[in-house]
C-alpha positions as CSV (number, residue, x, y, z in Angstrom):
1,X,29.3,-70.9,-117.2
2,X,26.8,-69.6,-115.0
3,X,24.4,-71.3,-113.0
4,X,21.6,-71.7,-115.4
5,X,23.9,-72.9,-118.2
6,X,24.9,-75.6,-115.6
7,X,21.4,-77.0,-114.6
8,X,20.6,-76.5,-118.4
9,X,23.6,-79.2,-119.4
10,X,22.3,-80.9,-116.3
11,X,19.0,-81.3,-117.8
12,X,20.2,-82.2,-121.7
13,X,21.8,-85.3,-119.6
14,X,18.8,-86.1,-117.9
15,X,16.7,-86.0,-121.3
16,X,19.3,-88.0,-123.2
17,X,18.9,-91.1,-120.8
18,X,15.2,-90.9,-120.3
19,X,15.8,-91.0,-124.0
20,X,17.8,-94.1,-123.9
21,X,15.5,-96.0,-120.9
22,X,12.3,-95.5,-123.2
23,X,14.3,-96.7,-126.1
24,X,15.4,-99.9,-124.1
25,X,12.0,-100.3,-123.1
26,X,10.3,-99.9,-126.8
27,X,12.7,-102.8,-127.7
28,X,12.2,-104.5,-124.8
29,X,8.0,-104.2,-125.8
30,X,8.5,-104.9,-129.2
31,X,10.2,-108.0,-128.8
32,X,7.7,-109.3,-126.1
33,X,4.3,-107.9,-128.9
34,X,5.9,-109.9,-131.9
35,X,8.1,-113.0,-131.3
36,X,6.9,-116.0,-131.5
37,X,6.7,-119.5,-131.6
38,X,5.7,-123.1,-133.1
39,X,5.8,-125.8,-130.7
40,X,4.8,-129.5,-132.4
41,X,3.0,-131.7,-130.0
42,X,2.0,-135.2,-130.3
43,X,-1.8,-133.8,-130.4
44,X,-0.9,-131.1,-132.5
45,X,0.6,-127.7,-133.4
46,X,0.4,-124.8,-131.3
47,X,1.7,-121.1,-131.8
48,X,3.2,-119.7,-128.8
49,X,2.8,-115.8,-128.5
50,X,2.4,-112.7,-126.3
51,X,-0.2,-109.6,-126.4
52,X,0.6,-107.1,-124.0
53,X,-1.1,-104.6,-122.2
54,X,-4.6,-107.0,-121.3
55,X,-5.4,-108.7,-118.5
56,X,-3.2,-111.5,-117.1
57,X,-4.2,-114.6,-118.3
58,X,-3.7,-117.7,-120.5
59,X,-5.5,-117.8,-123.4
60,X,-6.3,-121.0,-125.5
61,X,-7.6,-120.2,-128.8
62,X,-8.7,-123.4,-131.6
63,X,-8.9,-121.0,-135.2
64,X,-10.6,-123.8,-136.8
65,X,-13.9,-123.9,-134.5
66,X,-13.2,-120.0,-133.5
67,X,-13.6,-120.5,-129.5
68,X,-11.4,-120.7,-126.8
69,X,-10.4,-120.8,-123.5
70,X,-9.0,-118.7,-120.7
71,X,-7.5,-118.9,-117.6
72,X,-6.8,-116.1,-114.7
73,X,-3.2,-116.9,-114.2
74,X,-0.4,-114.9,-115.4
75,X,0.2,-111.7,-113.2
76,X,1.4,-109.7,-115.4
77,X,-0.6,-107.4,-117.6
78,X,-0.5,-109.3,-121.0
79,X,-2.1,-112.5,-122.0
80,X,-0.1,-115.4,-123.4
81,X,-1.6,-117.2,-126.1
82,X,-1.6,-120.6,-127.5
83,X,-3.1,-120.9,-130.6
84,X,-3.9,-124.5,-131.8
85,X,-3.1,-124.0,-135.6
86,X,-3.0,-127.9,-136.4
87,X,-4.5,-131.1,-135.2
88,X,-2.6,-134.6,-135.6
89,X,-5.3,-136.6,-137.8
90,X,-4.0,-139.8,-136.2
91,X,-4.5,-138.7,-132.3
92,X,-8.4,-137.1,-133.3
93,X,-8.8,-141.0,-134.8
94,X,-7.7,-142.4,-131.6
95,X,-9.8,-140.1,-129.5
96,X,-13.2,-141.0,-131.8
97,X,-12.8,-144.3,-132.1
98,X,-13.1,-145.3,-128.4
99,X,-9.2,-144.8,-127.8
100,X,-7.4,-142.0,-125.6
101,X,-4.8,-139.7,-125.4
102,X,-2.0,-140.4,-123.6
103,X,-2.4,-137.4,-120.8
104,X,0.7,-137.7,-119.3
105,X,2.6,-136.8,-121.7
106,X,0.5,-134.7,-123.1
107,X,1.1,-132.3,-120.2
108,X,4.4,-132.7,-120.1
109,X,4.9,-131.4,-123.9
110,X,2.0,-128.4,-122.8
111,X,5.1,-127.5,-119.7
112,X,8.0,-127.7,-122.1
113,X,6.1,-126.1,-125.1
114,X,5.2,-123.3,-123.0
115,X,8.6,-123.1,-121.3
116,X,10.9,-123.2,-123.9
117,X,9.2,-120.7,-125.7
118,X,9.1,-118.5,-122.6
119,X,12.9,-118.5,-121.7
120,X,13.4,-117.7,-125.5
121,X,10.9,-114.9,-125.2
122,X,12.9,-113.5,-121.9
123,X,16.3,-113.9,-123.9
124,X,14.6,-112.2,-127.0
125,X,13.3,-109.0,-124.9
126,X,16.9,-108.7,-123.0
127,X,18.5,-108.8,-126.1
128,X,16.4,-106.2,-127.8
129,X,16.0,-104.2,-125.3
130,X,20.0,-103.8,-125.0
131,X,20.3,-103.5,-128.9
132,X,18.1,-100.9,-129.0
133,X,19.4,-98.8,-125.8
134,X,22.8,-98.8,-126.9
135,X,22.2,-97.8,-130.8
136,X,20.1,-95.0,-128.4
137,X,23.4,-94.5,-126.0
138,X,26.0,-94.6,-129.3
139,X,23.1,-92.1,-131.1
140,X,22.8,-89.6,-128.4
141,X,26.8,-89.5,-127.6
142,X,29.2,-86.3,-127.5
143,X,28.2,-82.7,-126.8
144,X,26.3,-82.1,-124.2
145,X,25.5,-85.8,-123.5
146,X,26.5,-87.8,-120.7
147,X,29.0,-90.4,-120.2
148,X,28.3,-93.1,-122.8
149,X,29.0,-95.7,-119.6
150,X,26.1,-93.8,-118.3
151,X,23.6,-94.5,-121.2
152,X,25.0,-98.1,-121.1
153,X,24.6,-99.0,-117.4
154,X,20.5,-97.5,-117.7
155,X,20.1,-99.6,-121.2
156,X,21.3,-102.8,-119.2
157,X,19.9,-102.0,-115.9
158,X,16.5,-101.7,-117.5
159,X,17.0,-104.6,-119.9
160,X,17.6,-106.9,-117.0
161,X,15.1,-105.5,-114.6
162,X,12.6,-106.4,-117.7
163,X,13.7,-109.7,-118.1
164,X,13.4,-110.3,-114.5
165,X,9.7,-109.3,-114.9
166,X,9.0,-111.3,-117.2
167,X,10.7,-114.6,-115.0
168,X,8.3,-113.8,-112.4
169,X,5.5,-112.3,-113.6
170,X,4.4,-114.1,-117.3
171,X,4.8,-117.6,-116.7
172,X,1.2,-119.3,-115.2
173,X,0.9,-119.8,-111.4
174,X,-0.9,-122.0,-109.4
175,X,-3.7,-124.2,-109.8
176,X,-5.7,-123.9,-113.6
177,X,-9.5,-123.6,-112.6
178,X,-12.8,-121.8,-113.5
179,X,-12.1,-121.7,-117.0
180,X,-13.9,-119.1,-119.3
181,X,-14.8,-120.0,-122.2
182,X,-15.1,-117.8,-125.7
183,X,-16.2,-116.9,-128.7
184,X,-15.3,-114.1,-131.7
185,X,-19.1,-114.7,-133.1
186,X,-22.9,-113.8,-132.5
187,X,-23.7,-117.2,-131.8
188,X,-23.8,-118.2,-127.9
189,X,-22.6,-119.6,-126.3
190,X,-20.7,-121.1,-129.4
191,X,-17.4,-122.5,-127.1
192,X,-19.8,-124.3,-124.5
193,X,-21.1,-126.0,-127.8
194,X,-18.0,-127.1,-129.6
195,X,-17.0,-128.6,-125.5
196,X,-20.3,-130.9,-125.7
197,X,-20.1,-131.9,-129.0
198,X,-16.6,-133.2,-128.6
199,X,-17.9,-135.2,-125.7
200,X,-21.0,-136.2,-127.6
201,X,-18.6,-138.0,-130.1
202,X,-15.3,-139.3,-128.1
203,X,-17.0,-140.0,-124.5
204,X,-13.7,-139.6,-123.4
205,X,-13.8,-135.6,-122.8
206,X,-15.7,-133.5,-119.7
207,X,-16.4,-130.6,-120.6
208,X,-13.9,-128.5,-118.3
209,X,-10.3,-127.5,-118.5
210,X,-8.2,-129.9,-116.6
211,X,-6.9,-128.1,-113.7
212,X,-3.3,-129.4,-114.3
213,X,-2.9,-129.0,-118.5
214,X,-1.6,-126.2,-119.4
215,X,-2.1,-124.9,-123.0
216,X,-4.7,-127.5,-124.6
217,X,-7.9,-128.6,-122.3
218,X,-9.2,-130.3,-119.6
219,X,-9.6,-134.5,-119.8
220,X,-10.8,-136.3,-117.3
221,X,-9.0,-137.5,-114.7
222,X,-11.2,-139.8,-112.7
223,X,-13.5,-141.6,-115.3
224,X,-17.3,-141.1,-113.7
225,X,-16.0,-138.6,-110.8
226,X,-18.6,-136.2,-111.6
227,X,-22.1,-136.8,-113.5
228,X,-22.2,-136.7,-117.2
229,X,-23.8,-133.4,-118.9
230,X,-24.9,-135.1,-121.6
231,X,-28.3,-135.3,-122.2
232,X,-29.4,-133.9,-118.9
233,X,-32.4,-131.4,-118.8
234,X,-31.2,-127.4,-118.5
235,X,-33.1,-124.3,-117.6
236,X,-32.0,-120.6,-118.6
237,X,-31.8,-117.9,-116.2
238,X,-32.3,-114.2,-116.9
239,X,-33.0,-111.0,-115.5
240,X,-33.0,-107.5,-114.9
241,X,-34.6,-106.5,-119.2
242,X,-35.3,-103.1,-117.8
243,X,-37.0,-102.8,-121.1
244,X,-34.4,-103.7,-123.6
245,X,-36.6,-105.2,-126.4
246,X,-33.8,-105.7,-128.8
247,X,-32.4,-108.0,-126.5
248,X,-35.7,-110.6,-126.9
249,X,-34.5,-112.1,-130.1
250,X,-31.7,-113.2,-128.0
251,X,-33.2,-114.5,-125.1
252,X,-35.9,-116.1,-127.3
253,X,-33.1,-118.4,-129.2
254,X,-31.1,-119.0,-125.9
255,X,-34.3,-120.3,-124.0
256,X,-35.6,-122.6,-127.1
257,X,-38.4,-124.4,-125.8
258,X,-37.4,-124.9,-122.4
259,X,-37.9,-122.6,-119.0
260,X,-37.0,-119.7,-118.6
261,X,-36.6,-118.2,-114.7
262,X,-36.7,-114.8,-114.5
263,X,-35.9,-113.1,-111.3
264,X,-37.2,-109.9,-111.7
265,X,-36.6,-106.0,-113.3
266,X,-38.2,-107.2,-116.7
267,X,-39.4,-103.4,-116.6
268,X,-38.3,-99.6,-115.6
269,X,-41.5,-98.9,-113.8
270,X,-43.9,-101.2,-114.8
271,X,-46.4,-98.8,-116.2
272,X,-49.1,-99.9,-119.0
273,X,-46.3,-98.9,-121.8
274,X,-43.7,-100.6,-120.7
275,X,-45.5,-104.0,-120.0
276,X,-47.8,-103.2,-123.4
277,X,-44.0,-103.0,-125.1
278,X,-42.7,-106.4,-123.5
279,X,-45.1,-108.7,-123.6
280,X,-43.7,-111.0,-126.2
281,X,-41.3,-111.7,-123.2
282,X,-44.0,-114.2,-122.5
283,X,-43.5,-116.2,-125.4
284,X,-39.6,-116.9,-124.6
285,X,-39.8,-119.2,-122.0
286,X,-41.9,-122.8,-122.1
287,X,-43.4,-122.0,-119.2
288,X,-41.7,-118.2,-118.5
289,X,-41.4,-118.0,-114.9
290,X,-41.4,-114.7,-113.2
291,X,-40.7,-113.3,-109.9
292,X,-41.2,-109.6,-109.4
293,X,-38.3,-107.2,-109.0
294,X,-37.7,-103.6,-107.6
295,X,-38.4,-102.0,-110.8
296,X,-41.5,-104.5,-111.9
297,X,-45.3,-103.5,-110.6
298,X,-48.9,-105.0,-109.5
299,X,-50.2,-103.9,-112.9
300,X,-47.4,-105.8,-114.3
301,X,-47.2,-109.1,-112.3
302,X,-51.1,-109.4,-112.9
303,X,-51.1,-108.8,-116.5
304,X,-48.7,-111.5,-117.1
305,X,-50.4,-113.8,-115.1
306,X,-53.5,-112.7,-117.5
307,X,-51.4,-113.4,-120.3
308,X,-50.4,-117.0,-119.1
309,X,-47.2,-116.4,-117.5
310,X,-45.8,-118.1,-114.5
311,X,-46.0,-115.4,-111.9
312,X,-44.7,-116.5,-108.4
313,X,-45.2,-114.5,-105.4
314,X,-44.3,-115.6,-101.3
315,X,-48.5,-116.0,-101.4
316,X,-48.4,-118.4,-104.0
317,X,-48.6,-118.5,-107.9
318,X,-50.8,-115.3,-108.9
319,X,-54.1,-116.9,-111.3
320,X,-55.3,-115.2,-114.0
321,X,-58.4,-114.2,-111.8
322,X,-55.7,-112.4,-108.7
323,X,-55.9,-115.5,-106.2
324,X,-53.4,-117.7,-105.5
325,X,-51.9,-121.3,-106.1
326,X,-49.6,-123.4,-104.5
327,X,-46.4,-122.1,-103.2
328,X,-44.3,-124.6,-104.3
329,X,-44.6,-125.2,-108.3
330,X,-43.7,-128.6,-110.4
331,X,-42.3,-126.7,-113.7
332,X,-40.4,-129.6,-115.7
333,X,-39.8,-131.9,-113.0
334,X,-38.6,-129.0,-110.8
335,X,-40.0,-127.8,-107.9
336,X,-39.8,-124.1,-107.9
337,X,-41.0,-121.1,-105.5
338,X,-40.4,-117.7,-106.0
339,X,-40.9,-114.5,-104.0
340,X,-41.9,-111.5,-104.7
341,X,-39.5,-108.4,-104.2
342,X,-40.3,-106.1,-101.2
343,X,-40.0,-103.0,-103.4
344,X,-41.8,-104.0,-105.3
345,X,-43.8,-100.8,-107.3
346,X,-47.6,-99.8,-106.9
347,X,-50.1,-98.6,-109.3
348,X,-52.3,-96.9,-106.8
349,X,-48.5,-94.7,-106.4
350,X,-48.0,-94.0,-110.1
351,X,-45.1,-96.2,-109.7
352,X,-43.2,-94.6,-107.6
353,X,-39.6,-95.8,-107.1
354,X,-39.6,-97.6,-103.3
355,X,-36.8,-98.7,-103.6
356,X,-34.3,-97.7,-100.3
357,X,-30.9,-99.1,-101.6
358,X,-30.7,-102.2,-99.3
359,X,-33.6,-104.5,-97.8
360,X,-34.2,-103.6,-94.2
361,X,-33.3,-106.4,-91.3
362,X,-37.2,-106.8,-90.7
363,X,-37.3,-108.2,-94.7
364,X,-34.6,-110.1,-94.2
365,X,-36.3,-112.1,-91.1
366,X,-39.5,-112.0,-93.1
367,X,-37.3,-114.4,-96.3
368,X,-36.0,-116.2,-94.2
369,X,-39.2,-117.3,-91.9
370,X,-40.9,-117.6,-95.4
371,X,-38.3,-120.1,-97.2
372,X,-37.8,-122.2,-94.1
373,X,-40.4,-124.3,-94.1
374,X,-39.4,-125.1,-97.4
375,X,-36.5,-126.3,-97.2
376,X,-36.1,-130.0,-98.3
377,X,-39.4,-129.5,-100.7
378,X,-38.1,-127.1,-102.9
379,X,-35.5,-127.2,-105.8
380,X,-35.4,-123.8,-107.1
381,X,-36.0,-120.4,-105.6
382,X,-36.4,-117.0,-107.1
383,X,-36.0,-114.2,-105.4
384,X,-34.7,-110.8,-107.5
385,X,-32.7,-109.2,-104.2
386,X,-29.7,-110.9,-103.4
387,X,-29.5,-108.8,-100.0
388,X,-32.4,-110.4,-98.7
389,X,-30.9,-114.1,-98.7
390,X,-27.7,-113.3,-96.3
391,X,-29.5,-114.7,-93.2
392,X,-30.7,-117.5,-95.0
393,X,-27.2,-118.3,-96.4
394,X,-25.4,-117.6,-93.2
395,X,-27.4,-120.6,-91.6
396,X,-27.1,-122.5,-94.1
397,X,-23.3,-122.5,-94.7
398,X,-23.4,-123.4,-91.2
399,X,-26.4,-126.5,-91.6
400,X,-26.2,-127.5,-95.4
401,X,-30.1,-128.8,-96.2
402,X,-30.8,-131.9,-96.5
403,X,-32.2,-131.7,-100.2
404,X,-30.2,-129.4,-102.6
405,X,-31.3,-126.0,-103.5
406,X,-30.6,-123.4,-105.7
407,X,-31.4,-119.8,-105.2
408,X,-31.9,-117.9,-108.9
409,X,-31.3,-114.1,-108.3
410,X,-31.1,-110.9,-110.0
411,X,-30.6,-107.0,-109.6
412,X,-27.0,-106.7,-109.3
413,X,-26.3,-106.5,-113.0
414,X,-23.3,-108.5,-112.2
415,X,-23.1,-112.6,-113.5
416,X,-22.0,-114.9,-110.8
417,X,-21.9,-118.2,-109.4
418,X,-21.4,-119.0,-105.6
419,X,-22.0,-122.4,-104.4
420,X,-21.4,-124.3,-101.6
421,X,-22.5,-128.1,-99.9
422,X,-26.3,-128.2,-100.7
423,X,-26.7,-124.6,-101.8
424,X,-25.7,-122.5,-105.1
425,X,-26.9,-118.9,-105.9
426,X,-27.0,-117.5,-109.4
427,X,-27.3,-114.5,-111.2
428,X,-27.2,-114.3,-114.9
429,X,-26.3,-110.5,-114.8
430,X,-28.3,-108.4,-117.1
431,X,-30.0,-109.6,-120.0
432,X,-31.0,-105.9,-121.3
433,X,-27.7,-104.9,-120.4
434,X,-28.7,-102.5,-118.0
435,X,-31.6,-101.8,-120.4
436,X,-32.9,-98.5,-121.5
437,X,-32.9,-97.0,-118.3
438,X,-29.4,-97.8,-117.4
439,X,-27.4,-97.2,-120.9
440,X,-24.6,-95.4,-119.4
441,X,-23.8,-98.6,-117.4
442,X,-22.2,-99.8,-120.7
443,X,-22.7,-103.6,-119.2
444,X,-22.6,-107.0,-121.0
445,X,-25.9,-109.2,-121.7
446,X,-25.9,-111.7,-119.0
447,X,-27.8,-114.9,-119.4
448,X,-27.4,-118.3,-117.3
449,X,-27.8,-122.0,-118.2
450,X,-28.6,-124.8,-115.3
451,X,-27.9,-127.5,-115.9
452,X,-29.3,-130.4,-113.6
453,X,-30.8,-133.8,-113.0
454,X,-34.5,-135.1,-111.2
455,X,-33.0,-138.7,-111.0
456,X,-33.3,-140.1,-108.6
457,X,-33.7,-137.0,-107.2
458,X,-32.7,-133.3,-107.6
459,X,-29.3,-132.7,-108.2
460,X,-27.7,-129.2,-109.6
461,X,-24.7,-130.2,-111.5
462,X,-23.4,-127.1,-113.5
463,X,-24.3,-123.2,-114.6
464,X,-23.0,-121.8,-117.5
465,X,-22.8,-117.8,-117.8
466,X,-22.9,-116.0,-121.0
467,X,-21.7,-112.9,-121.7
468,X,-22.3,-110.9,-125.3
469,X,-21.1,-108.0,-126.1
470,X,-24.3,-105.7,-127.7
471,X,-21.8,-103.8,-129.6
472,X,-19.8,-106.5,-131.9
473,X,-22.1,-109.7,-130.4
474,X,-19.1,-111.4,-129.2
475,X,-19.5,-113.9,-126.8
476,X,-18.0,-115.7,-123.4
477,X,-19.1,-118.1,-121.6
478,X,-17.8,-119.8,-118.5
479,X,-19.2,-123.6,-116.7
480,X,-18.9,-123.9,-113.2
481,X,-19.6,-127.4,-111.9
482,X,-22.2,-127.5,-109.2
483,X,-21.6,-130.8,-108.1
484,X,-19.3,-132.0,-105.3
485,X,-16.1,-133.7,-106.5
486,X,-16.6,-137.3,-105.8
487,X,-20.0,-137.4,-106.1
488,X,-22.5,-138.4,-108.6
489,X,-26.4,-137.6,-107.9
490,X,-27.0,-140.4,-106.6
491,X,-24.7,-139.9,-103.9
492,X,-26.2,-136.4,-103.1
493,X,-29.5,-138.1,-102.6
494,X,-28.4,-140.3,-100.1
C-alpha cells in the first residue's frame, strides 16, 4: 500500500471517531435538553429541567400568573428551570390568613429538590452519552475502522469529561441577588405586579428573592429591616425617544398620572417636525419633566415650556415667556433640579450635531461647581450625560451627603442602577429603543420606576427597570433596593 492509501486509512480512522465523539456528545445533549423532573414540596410542585445553549442562569417560572424570576448563577451556558406547576392550597391559606411558611425548611426542600434532580440529570447524560457512543463504536466497526477499544475509550472519555462539566458548571454558585424579574406578555411590568399584590394580601412577603432560597422566592428575613413598598409614592424615568412615537402609548400607560422625569434625547435634532410630531409627549407625565439632551434643541426646550412642560435648565425652570424660575423645583413632594446638556443643539445652526463624543474636563468642573451648592436641598437631579457626573461621584463616594440624592440620567441607551451611601444614579435605557434614528441598534425599550418616601424626609428606597421587547412585547423587569440594609427612612434622616 503506498503512501497515500496509508494516510487515506489514517484519515477513515480519524472520521470514524470524530463520528463516535459527536455521537456521545448528541446523547450526552439530548439527555441534558429533555429529562426531567417533579419534585413535591411542602409549598408546592415544581418541575425540574434544563434548556441548553442560553445564558447561565436560574430560572423561576409560576405558569399560573405567567412571570418569573431569574438569577445570574449557573456558569455554564444553559439555564435551569423550575417551574412551579402546583400550589399546596393549605400553605397559600396559611400565608393569607396572617400565618407563615416555615422558611427553613422550605429551603432545605428548594437544596435537595434541586440536587437530586441534578445528580440524576449528571447520571442520565453519562449514561446516554455512553449508550449512544458505543451503538456509534459497534456501528462504525470492521473495515477500515479503528480499534473498537479506540471508539470505546473516546465514547467514555467524553462521556465523563461531560458529566464532570456538568458537576461544576450547572449547579448555582454563590450568593442569590439582583433578581430579574419576567414576563411572556405586553403588559409591564406584569412580574413586579404579581410581587406586590402578593404582599398587598399576606404582609408576610417583600418583594425580592431571598438571597439564600433557591428555586421558589425571596421571604423576609428580618421582619421591618427594610421600608415597606407598599403604598409609597413612585416616579417613572425615561429617556433618550429619539422620535419613536409608537413607543408613547407605552410610556403614557406606564407613567399613569404620576411624573414622569425625562433626562433628555426626546428628539433626533430637535427641528420644528420632530417637536410638531412629539408633542403629545407632554401629556404622559403629570407634571412631564424635561431636561435637555445632546440630540434635543432651543426651539424645542422652549416650545415645551410653551406647551406647559416642566423644562429644567442649570439657569432655572425655563417659563413660558423664556425667563427663568427657581433652580430647585417641588414636583410631588420632591425636590428636583435638572441641567441642561452641554451639547445641547442650536437653531441659529440648523441643528447641527455638537456633539464631541465625551464632555470636556472644563464641563465637568462647570456640573460639579453647579450641583454643589445643592447638595442637602435637592432630591432629584437630571442631567442627560452620565460623563459629566464622574467628578461629582468621585467626591461623593468619598463624602456621602448629608441628604440623599438621586441623579436621573440618560444617553447611554443602556438601563442601569448604581447606588451607593447617600447617592444612586439611574438610567432607564431607551424608551424609543434607540428610536428612528438609531434602528440598527436593535435595543430594548427601557423605562424606570422610583420608588421613594418624603416622610419624614426624602428617602429613595427601590428602582425598578423594564425592559420590552418592541418585536413580541415581552417584558423583564428587575427591583434593586435603594435603601441601606438595616435601615428604615427614618434612620437615613437622622
Amino acid at each position: 500500500m503506498g503512501a497515500a492509501g496509508v494516510a487515506l486509512n489514517v484519515l477513515r480512522r480519524i472520521l470514524v471517531l470524530v463520528a463516535v465523539a459527536l455521537a456521545t456528545l448528541g446523547g450526552g445533549l439530548l439527555a441534558l435538553s429533555t429529562f426531567a423532573q417533579t419534585k413535591r414540596l411542602s409549598a408546592g410542585t415544581v418541575r425540574l429541567s434544563v434548556a441548553p445553549f442560553h445564558d447561565g442562569a436560574l430560572d423561576v417560572y409560576v405558569p399560573l400568573v405567567d412571570w418569573g424570576v431569574r438569577f445570574d448563577a449557573v456558569r455554564l451556558p444553559a439555564r435551569l428551570q423550575a417551574d412551579v406547576r402546583a400550589i399546596d392550597r393549605r400553605a397559600v391559606t396559611r400565608v393569607a390568613t396572617a400565618g407563615s411558611l416555615d422558611v427553613a425548611l422550605l429551603r432545605r426542600e428548594a437544596r435537595d429538590a434541586i440536587a437530586g434532580y441534578l445528580k440524576a440529570l449528571v447520571a442520565m447524560t453519562v449514561a446516554a452519552a455512553v449508550g449512544l457512543g458505543v451503538l456509534a463504536t459497534l456501528a462504525l466497526r470492521g473495515g477500515w475502522a479503528p480499534r473498537t477499544r479506540w471508539g470505546l475509550a473516546t465514547s467514555a472519555t467524553l462521556a465523563i469529561a461531560t458529566g464532570i462539566a456538568l458537576i461544576v458548571l450547572l449547579p448555582p454558585r454563590g450568593t442569590l441577588d439582583e433578581p430579574m424579574y419576567y414576563a411572556f406578555g405586553p403588559d409591564i411590568p406584569r412580574a413586579l405586579e404579581a410581587v406586590e399584590s402578593v404582599e398587598r394580601s399576606t404582609r408576610n412577603l417583600d418583594q425580592e428573592l431571598d438571597a439564600q432560597l433557591v428555586g421558589l422566592a425571596r421571604l423576609l428575613q428580618t421582619p421591618g429591616q427594610r421600608a415597606s413598598l407598599q403604598g409609597r409614592p413612585q416616579v417613572t424615568v425615561a429617556s433618550d425617544l429619539h422620535n419613536n412615537v409608537f413607543s408613547l402609548s407605552t410610556l403614557e400607560r406606564t407613567a399613569g398620572d404620576g411624573p414622569l422625569l425625562f433626562p433628555g434625547d426626546l428628539t433626533d435634532r430637535g427641528s420644528p417636525l420632530e417637536t410638531s410630531l412629539i408633542r403629545r409627549v407632554i401629556r404622559t407625565g403629570h407634571p412631564f419633566v424635561f431636561a435637555s439632551g445632546n440630540h434635543d434643541s432651543d426651539s424645542l426646550v422652549a416650545d415645551l415650556a410653551r406647551r406647559g412642560a416642566t423644562v429644567l435648565t442649570q439657569f432655572g425652570r425655563l417659563k413660558p415667556d423664556g425667563t427663568y424660575g427657581p433652580v430647585v423645583n417641588d414636583i410631588r413632594g420632591l425636590k428636583i433640579a435638572g441641567y441642561s446638556d452641554p451639547y445641547e443643539r442650536r437653531n441659529a445652526e440648523d441643528f447641527r450635531d455638537r456633539y464631541d463624543r465625551n464632555p470636556t474636563s472644563a464641563m465637568k468642573e462647570e456640573f460639579l461647581a453647579w450641583v454643589r451648592p445643592l447638595l442637602g436641598r435637592v432630591d432629584v437631579v437630571l442631567v442627560h450625560e452620565p460623563a459629566l457626573l464622574e467628578p461629582t461621584l468621585a467626591i461623593l463616594r468619598d463624602e456621602p451627603p448629608s441628604r440623599p440624592v438621586v441623579f436621573v440620567v440618560g444617553h447611554t441607551h443602556e438601563a442601569a442602577v448604581v447606588h451607593y451611601p447617600g447617592v444612586a444614579v439611574i438610567n432607564g435605557g431607551s424608551v424609543g429603543a434607540g428610536g428612528t434614528g438609531n434602528l440598527a441598534e436593535r435595543i430594548p425599550i427601557g423605562i424606570a420606576r422610583l420608588t421613594y418616601t418624603v416622610e419624614p424626609s426624602f428617602q429613595p428606597l427601590a428602582a425598578d427597570l423594564v425592559s420590552i421587547d418592541p418585536g413580541n412585547g415581552s417584558a423583564t423587569a428587575q427591583r434593586q433596593r435603594l435603601d441601606a440594609a438595616g435601615a428604615t427612612p427614618a434612620d437615613a434622616a437622622r
